[in-house]
N, C-alpha and C positions, 0 to 999 in steps of 0.2 A: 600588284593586286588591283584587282579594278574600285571604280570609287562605290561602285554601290553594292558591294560583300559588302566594302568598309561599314557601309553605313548600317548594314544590315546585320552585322556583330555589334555594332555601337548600340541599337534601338534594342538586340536582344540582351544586351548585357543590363544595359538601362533599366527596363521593363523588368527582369527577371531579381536585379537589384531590389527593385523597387518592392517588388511581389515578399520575397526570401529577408530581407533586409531586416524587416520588423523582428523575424521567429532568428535570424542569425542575434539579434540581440536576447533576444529571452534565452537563448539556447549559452550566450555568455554569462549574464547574469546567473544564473543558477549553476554553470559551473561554476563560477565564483563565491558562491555560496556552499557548494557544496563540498569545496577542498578544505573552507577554512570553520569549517562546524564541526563541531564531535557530535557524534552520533549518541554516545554515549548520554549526552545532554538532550539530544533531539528524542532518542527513546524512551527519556524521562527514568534511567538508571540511575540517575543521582538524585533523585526524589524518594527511590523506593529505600523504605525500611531495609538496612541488612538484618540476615539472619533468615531463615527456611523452618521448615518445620522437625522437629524434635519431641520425641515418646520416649518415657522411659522403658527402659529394658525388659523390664517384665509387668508389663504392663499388660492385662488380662484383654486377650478380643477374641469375638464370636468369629469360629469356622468361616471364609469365605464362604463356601460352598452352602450354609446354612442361609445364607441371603443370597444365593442367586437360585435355590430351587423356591425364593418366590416368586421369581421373573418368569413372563410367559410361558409357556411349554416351548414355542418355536423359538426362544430367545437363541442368537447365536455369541458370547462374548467373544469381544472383540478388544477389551484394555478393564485390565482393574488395578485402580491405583487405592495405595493409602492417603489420606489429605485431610489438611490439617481445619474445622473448620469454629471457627475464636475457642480453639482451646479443645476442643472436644475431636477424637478420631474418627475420620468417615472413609465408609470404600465409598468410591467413586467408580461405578461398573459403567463399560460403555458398551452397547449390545445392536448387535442387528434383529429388529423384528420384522420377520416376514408374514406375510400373510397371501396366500394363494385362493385365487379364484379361479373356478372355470368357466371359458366361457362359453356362453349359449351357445349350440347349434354349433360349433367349431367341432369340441373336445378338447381342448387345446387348453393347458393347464397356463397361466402368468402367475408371476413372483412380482409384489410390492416391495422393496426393502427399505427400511427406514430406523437411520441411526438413532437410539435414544442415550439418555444418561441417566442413571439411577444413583440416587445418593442412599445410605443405610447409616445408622451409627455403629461404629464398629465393636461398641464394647457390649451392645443389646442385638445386632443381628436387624434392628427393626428401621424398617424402608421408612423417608422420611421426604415430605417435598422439595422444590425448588425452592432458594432462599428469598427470602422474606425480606422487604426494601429494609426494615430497621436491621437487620441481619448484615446486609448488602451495605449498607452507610457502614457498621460499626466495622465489618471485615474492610472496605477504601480506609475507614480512618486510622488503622495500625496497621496497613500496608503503607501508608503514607509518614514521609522522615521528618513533616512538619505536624505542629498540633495548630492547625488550623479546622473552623468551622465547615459546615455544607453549603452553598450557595444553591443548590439543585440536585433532583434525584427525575430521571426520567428512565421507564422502563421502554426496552427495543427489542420487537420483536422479527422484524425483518432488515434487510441492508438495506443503507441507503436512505436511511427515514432521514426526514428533516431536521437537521444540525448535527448529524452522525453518520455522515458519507467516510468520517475518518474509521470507524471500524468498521473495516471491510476483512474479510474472509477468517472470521472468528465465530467462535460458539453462538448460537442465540436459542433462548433469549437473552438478555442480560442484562443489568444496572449498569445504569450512566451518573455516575456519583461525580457531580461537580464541586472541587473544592473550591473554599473563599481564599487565592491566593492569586497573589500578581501573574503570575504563570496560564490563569485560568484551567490550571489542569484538571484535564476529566479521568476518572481512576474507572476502568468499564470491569464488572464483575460478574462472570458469567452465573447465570441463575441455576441451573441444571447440574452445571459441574463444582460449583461451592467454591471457584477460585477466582482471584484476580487475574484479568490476561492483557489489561494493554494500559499505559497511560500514555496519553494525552495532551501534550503544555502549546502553547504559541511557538514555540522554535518547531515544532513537528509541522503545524498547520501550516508555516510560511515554506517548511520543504516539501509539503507536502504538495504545495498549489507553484513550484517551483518545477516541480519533478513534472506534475501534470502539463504544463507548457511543454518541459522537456522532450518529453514521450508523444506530445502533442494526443494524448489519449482524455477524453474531457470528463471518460466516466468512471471505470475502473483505472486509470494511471498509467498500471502494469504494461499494457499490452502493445510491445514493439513493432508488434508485425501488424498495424493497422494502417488503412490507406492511405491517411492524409501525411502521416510521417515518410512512408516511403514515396509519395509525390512528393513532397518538400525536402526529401534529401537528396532524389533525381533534379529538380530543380535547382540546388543548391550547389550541387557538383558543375553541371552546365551553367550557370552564375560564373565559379569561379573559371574552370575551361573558356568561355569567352572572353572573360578577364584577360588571363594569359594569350589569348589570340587577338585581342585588342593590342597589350602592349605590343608584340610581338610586330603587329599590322603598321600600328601608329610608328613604330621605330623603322621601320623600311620606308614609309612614305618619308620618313624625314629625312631618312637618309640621301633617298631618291632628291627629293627639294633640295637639299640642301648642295650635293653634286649638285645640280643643274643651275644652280647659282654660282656654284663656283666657276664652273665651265661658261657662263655667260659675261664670268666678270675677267677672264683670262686674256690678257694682250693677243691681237695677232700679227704673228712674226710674215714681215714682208722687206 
């Protein structure tokens, strides 16, 4: 092979090392991290309270149907749960409310849809609002398996606010109930729906910013199929391909050299 391919898989392999090298180590690090971590730990299961909610048997509650002929007339439900909320039973209705407009000068009818949540007490029938931050503390603190204090309560009403990028694709609004614990776990309590839906601790936040190298995704995490990962994985593949065509190169030139010193060192018979 001629000398200047050689040199021109050497500069590519070089350069392409150089580029991939950094994210080939992040992409190690986090799998190392993430064979030897329980999840079970990182989703904060072993923080939460055992035990669910339980009513007794005959225990008196108003007609569903009596609380949802107070929901809009267009209401369309969509989930009615029972739920437990510090003691007391609530339906928890979740409904599509549409609203139609027509527009000017078209004729043309459009549909709004938009999910809401309705909380009710279930043993009065009577609709009742989203939960109230002292509500919100007392439901994190016996969902929570330690009796530890608050360190913070911040209300969220959109993703991605400032210091709660980690709940992403969950109810809002909802309570961001910080506890006073080594863990610095955050216990998030959806306001609308009357439930706890995620915790939060340091083991989460480190896989979490582990994953997003990962995925090489810097905002939502998730998303594989973004550009810079599938440049970086073409990149990485050709990385390793010159690799293999380096050694492959370098071990025929040596070979080459190396005959041709033999052949130079050889007697000649006269």
């Amino acid at each position: 092979m001629k000398k200047t391919t050689h040199l021109r898989i050497r500069k590519t392999h070089r350069y392409l090392g150089l580029i991939t090298g950094i994210q080939f180590v992040m992409w190690t690090i986090g799998g190392i991290y993430f064979s030897f971590s329980d999840l079970d730990e990182i989703h904060g299961d072993h923080q939460r309270k055992p035990g669910g909610m339980a009513f007794e048997r005959n225990l008196e509650l108003v007609s569903p149907a009596e609380v949802m002929a107070q929901l809009p007339g267009t209401a369309m439900i969509t989930s009615l749960k029972l739920v437990d909320i510090l003691g007391t039973p609530h339906y928890q209705i979740t409904y599509d409310a549409s609203s139609d407009q027509a527009s000017h000068g078209t004729g043309h009818d459009h549909s709004q849809a938009a999910t809401r949540t309705q909380l009710a007490v279930a043993t009065t029938g009577e609709l009742r609002p989203a939960l109230s931050e002292e509500e919100a503390i007392e439901l994190a603190r016996q969902s929570f398996v330690d009796s530890v204090g608050v360190a913070k309560v911040e209300y969220i009403t959109q993703e991605n606010m400032d210091g709660h990028h980690e709940y992403r694709g969950s109810a809002l609004p909802a309570w961001a109930v910080t506890m006073e614990h080594p863990t610095q776990t955050t216990v998030y309590v959806a306001a609308e729906q009357g439930v706890v839906t995620k915790f939060r601790n340091d083991k989460w936040r480190v896989f979490d910013f582990l994953w997003m190298l990962h995925t090489m995704d810097y905002q939502g995490r998730d998303n594989f199929g973004n550009l810079l990962l599938r440049v970086f994985s073409i990149a990485s593949i050709v990385t390793i391909l010159s690799g293999f065509s380096l050694y492959f190169v370098s071990g025929g030139a040596r070979h080459n050299k190396a005959l041709a010193a033999h052949q130079h060192r050889r007697p000649v018979k006269g």
